[in-house]
One Martini backbone bead per residue (centre of mass of N, CA, C, O) as a GRO file, in nm:
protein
  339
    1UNK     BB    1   3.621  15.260   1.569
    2UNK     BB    2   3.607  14.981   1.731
    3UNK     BB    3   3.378  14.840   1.931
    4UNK     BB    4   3.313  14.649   2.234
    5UNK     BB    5   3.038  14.526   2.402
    6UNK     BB    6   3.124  14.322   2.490
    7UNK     BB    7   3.331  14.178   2.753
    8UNK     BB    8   3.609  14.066   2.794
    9UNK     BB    9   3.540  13.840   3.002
   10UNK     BB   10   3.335  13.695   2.769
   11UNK     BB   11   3.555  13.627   2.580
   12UNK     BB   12   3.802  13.476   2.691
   13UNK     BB   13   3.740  13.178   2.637
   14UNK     BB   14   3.782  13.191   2.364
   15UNK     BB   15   4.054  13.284   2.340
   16UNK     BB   16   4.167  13.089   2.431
   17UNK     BB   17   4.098  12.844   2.291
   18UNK     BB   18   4.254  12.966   2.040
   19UNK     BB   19   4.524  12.956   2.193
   20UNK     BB   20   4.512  12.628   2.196
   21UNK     BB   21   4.485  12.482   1.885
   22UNK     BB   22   4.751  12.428   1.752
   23UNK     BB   23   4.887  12.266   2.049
   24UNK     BB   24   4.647  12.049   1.969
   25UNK     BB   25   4.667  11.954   1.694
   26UNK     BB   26   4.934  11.850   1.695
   27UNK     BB   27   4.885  11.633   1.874
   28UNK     BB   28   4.697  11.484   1.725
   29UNK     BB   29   4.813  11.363   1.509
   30UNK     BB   30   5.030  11.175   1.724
   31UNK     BB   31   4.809  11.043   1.888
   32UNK     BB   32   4.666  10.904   1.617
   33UNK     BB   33   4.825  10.710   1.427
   34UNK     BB   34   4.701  10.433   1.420
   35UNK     BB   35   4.408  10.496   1.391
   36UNK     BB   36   4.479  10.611   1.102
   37UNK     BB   37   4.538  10.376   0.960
   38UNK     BB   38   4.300  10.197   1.022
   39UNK     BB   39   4.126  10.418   0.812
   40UNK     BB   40   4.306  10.426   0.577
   41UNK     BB   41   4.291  10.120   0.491
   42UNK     BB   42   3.981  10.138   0.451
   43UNK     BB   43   3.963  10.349   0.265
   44UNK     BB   44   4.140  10.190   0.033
   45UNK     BB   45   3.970   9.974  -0.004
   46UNK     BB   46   3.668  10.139  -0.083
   47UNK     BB   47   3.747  10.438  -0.208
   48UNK     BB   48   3.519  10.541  -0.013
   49UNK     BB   49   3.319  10.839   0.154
   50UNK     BB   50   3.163  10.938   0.453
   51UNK     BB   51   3.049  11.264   0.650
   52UNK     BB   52   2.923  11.259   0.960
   53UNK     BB   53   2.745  11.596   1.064
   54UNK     BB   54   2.665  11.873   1.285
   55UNK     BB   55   2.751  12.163   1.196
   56UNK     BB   56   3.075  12.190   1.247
   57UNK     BB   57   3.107  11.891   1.198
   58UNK     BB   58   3.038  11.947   0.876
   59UNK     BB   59   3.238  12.142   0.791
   60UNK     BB   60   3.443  12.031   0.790
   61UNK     BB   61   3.349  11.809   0.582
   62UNK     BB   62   3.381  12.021   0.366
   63UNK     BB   63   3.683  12.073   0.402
   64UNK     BB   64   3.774  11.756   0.340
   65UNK     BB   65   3.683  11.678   0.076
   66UNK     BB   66   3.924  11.760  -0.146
   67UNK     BB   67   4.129  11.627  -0.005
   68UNK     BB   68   4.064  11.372  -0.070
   69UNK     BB   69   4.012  11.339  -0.348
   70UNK     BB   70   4.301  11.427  -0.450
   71UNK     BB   71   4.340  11.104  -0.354
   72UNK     BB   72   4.078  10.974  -0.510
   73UNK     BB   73   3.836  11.008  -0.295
   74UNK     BB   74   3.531  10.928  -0.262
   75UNK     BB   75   3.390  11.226  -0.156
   76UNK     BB   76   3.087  11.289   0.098
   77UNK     BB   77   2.960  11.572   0.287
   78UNK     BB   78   2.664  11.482   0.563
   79UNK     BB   79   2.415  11.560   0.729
   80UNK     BB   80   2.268  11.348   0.953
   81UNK     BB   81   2.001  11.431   0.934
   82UNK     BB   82   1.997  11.352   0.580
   83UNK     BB   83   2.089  11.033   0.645
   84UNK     BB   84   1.816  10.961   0.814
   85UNK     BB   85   1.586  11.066   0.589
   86UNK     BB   86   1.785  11.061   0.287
   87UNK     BB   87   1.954  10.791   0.227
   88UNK     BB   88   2.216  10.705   0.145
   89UNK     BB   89   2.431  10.435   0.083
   90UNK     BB   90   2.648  10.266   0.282
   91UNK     BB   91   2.765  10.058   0.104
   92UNK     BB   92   3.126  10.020   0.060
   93UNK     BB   93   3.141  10.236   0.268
   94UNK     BB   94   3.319  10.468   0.477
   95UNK     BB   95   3.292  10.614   0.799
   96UNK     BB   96   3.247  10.874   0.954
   97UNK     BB   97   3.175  11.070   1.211
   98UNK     BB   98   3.108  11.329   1.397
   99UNK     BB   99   3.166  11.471   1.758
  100UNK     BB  100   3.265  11.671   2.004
  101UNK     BB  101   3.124  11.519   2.248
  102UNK     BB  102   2.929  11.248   2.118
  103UNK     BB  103   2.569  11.350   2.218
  104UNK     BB  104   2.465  11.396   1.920
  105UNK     BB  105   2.116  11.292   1.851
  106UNK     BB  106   2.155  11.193   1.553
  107UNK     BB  107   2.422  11.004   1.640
  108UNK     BB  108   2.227  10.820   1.889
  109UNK     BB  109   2.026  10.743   1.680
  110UNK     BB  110   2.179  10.582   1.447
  111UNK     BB  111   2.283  10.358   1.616
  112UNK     BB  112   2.006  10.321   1.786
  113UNK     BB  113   1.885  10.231   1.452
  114UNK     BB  114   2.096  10.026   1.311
  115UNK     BB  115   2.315  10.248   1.044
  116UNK     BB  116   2.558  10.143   1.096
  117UNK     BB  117   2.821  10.039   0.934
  118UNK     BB  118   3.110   9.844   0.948
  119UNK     BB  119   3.262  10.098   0.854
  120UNK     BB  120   3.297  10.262   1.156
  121UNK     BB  121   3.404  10.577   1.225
  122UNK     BB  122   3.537  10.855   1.474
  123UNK     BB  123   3.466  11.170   1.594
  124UNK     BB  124   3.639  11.341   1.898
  125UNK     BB  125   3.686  11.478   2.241
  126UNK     BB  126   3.563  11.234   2.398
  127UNK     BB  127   3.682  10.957   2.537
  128UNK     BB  128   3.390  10.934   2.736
  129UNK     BB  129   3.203  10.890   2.496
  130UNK     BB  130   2.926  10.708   2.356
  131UNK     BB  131   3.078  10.726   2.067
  132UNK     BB  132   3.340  10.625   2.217
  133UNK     BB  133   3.176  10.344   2.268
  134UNK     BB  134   3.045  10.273   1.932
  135UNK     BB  135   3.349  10.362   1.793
  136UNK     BB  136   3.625  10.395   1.649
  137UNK     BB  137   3.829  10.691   1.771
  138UNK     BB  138   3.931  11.007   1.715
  139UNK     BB  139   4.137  11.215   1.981
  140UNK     BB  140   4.108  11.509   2.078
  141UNK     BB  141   4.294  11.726   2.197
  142UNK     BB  142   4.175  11.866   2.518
  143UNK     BB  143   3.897  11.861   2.491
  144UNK     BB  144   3.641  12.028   2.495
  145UNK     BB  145   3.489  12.269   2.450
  146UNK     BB  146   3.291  12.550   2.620
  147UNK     BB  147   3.259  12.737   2.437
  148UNK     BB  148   3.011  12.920   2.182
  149UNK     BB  149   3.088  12.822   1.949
  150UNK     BB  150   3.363  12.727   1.681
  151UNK     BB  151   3.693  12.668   1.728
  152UNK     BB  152   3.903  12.409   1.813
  153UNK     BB  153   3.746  12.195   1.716
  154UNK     BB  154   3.812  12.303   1.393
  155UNK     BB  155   4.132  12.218   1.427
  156UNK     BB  156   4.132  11.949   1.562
  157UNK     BB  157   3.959  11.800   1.332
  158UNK     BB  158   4.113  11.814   1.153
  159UNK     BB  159   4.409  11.700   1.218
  160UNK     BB  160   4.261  11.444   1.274
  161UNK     BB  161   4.262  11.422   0.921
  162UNK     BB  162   4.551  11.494   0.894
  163UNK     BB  163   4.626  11.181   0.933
  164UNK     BB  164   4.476  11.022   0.776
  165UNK     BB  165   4.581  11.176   0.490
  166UNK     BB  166   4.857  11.091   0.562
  167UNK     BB  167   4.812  10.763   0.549
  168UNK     BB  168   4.707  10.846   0.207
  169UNK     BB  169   5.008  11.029   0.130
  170UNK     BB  170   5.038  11.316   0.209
  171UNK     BB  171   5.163  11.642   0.289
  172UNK     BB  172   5.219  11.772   0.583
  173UNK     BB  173   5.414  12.030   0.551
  174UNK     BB  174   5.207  12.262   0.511
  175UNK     BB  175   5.040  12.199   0.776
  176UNK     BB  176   5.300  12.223   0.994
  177UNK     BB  177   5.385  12.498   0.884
  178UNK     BB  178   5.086  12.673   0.992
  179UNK     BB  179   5.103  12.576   1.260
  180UNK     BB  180   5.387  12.658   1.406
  181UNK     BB  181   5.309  12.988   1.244
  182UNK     BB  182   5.068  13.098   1.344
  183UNK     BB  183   4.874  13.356   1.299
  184UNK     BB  184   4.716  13.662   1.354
  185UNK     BB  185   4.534  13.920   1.241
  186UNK     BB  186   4.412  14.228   1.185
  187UNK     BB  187   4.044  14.275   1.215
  188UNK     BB  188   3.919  14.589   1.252
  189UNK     BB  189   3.884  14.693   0.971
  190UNK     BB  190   3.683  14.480   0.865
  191UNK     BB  191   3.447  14.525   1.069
  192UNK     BB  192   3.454  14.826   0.985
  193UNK     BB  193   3.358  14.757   0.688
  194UNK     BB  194   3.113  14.621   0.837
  195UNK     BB  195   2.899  14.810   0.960
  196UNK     BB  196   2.654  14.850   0.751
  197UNK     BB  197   2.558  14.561   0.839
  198UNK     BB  198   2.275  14.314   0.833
  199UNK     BB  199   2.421  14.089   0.678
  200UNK     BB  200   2.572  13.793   0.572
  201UNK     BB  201   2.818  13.666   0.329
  202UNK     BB  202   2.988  13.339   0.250
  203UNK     BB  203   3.271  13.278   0.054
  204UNK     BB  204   3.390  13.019  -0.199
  205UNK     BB  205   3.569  12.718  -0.328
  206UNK     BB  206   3.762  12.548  -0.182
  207UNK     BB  207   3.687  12.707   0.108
  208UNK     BB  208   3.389  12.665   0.162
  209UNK     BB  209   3.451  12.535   0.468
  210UNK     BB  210   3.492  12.771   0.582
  211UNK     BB  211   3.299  12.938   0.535
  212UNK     BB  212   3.070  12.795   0.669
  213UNK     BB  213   3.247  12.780   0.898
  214UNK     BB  214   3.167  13.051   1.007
  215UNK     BB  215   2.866  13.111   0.926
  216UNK     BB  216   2.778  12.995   1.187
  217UNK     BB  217   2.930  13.172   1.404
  218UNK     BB  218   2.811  13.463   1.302
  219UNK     BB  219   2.477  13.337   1.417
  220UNK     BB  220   2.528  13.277   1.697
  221UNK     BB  221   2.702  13.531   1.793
  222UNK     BB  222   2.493  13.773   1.665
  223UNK     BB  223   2.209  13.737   1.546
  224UNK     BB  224   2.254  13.720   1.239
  225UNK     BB  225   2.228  13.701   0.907
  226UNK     BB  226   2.467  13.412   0.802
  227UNK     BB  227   2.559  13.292   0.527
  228UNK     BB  228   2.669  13.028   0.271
  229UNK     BB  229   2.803  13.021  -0.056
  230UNK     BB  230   2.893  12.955  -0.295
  231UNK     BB  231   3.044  13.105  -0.575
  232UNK     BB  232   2.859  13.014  -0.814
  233UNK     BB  233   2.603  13.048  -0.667
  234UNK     BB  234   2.609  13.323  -0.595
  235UNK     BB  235   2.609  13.410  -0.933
  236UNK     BB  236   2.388  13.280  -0.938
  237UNK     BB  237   2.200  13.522  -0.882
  238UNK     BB  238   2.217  13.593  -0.534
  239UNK     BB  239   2.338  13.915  -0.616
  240UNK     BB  240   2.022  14.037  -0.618
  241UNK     BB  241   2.097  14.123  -0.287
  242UNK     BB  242   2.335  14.322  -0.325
  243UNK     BB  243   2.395  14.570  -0.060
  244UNK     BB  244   2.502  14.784   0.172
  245UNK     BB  245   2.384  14.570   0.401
  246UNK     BB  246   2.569  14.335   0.253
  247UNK     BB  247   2.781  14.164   0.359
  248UNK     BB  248   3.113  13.999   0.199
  249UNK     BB  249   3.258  13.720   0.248
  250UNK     BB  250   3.601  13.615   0.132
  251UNK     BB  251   3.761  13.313   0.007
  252UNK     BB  252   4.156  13.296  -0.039
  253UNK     BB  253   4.360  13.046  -0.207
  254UNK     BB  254   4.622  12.866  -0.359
  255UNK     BB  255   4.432  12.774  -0.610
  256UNK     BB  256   4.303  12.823  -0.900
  257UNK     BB  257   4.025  12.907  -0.804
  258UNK     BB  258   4.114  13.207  -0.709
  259UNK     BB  259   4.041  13.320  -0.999
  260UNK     BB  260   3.710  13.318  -0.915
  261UNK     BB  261   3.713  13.474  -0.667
  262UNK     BB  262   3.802  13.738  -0.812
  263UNK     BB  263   3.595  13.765  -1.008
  264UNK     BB  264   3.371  13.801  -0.773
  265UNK     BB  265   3.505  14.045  -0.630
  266UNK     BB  266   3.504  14.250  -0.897
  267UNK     BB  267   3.172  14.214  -0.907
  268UNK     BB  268   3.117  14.335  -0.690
  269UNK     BB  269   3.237  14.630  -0.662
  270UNK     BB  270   3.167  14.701  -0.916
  271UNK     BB  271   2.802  14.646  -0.894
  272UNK     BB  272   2.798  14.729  -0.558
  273UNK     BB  273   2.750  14.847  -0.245
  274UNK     BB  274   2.912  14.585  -0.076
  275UNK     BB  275   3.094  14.512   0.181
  276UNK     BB  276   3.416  14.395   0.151
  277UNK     BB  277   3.564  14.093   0.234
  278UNK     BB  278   3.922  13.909   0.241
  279UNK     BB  279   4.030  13.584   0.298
  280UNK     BB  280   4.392  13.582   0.237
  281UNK     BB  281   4.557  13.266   0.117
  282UNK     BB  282   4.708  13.344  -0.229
  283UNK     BB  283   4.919  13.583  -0.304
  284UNK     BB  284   4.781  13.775  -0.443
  285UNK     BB  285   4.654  14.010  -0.510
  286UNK     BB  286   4.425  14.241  -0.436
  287UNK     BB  287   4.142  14.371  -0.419
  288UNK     BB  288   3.983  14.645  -0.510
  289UNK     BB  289   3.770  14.772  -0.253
  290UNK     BB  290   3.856  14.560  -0.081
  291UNK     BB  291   3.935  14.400   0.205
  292UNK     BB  292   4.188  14.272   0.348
  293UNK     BB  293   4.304  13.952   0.499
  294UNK     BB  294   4.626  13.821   0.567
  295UNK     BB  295   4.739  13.523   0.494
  296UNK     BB  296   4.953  13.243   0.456
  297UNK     BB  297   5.041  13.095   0.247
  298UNK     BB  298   4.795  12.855   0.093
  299UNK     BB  299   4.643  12.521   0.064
  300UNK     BB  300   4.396  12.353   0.143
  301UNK     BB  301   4.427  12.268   0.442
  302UNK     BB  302   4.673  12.475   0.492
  303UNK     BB  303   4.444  12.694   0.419
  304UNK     BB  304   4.233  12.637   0.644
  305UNK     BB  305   4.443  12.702   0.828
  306UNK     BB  306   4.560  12.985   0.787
  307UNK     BB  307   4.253  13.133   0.823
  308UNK     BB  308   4.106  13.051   1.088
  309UNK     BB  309   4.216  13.205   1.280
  310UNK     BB  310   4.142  13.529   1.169
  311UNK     BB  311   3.815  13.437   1.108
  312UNK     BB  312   3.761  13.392   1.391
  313UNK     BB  313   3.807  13.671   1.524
  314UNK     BB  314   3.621  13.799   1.381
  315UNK     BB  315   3.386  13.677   1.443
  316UNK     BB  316   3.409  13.754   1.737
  317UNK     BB  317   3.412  14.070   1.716
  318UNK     BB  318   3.190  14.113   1.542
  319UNK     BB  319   2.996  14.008   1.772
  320UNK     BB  320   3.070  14.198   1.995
  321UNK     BB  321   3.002  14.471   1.833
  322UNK     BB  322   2.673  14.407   1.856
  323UNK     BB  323   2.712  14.254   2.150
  324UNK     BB  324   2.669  14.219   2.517
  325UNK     BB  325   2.643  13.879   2.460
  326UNK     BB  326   2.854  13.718   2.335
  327UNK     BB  327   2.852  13.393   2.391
  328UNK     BB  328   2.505  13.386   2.487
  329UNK     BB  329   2.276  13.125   2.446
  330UNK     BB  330   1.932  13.167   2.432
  331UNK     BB  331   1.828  12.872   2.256
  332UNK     BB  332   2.057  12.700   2.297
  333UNK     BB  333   2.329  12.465   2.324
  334UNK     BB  334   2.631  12.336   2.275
  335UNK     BB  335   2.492  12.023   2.297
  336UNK     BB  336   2.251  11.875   2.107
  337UNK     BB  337   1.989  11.634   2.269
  338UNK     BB  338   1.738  11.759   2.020
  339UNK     BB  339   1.552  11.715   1.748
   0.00000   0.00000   0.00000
């Protein structure tokens, strides 16, 4: 069975974040009606949105591309770091920033290099943070998270675009009804079951922005090679690295795409000797071979509330079995301030 090398007390703030993530979520939701409407109104008058961001930051932006597209909106969620050196044209288009701080040196660089467009709007955790006080910003409730790597900023980060979704239309009753009912799940089967993992892959379809931020938090606090690829991009070739030690993390929600999820789950299993894990909230059966961890039925947003819970515990606990200091990193700080 699975034992934390990691001590109690160094995970402890961890937990905590996410032990109140989904009431900072509830709030930021309330808190934000206004701004979320102004912000409404801009992305449906230019049609276009362009979500940028670094980090856990971008990996959101992944999470909410289908969200808006579904609603209509011509959306790309692009890392800050790429907008700065091969910019996309940004004429037409309303802009969102993402920075937990506000204060990541791309966010004020790109600003103070003035190019940010007309229709720009920010999203932060902090509200005296540089970035709200150069852009209209939405505030996520509770202030910036404190332990390294994210695990609540990107559950409130959701909820505050779940805020603008509810103004261009969504209904956010299965968002609010998963926000409401959160649950983990017990993870310590699935950590079990990549015991003998030395890198991880994760993936997914529609829920692929959950797998990148997972995939993101599993390198911070692991220092494990931990990457996440698309569902179809895994399977032209880069099924031809899973092997017993290269375990593979796939999300699986209640969407069509669902059965594509399946089938490449059913193809690691038949396949190779590569350890699987499914966080699953699509209601389908489990896929035999693989380690099931169930979330409750949902798609879309709702399906990225569903899992986060679980998935996030997961990362956390998996780099705590084989770190006796996660979350504490060697190179780098919670917030990037040096390109």
């Amino acid at each position: 069975m699975t034992q934390l090398a990691t001590p109690p007390e160094k995970l402890q703030p961890l937990y905590d974040e996410m032990a109140r993530q989904m009431r900072d979520s509830r709030a930021s939701i309330a808190e934000n009606a206004t701004r979320a409407a102004e912000i409404a109104a801009m992305i449906r008058a230019d049609g276009r949105l362009v979500l940028l961001g670094m980090g856990g930051s971008h990996a959101v932006g992944r999470v909410l591309e289908p969200c808006y597209r579904a609603l209509g909106v011509d959306t790309v969620a692009l890392p800050l770091s790429e907008q700065l050196d091969k910019p996309l044209d940004l004429a037409g288009r309303t802009v969102i920033v993402t920075s937990q701080s506000g204060e990541s040196a791309e966010v004020l660089r790109w600003f103070r290099d003035g190019l940010n467009p007309a229709h720009t709007f920010g999203l932060t955790m902090e509200p005296g943070s540089t970035l709200a006080g150069l852009a209209p910003c939405l505030i996520g409730a509770g202030g910036s998270e404190k332990p390294f790597a994210a695990t609540r900023s990107l559950t409130v980060t959701l909820s505050l675009h779940a805020a603008v979704l509810s103004e261009l239309g969504a209904d956010l009753g299965p968002v609010l009804d998963v926000i409401d009912q959160s649950a983990t799940a017990d993870v310590l089967g699935a950590i079990d079951h990549l015991a003998g993992a030395r890198c991880l892959v994760t993936s997914g379809r529609t829920a692929q922005g959950v797998a990148e931020a997972i995939a993101l938090g599993l390198t911070e606090l692991s220092r494990l090679p931990c990457f996440s690829l698309e569902g179809g991009q895994l399977r032209h070739g880069p099924v031809e690295m899973l092997n017993a030690d290269v375990g593979v993390v796939m999300f699986r929600d209640a969407d069509p795409s669902a059965r594509y999820v399946t089938s490449l789950a059913e193809f690691v299993v038949a396949n190779s000797p590569s350890p699987l894990v499914i966080f699953d909230a699509s209601g389908l059966p489990p896929v035999a071979g693989a380690h099931t961890v169930t979330c409750p039925t949902a798609a879309g947003l709702a399906g990225a509330f569903a899992m986060l819970p679980s998935a996030q515990r997961f990362m956390v606990d998996f780099a705590a079995s084989r770190m006796p200091d996660a979350g504490t990193p060697l190179r780098c700080t919670k917030v990037t301030t040096v390109e």
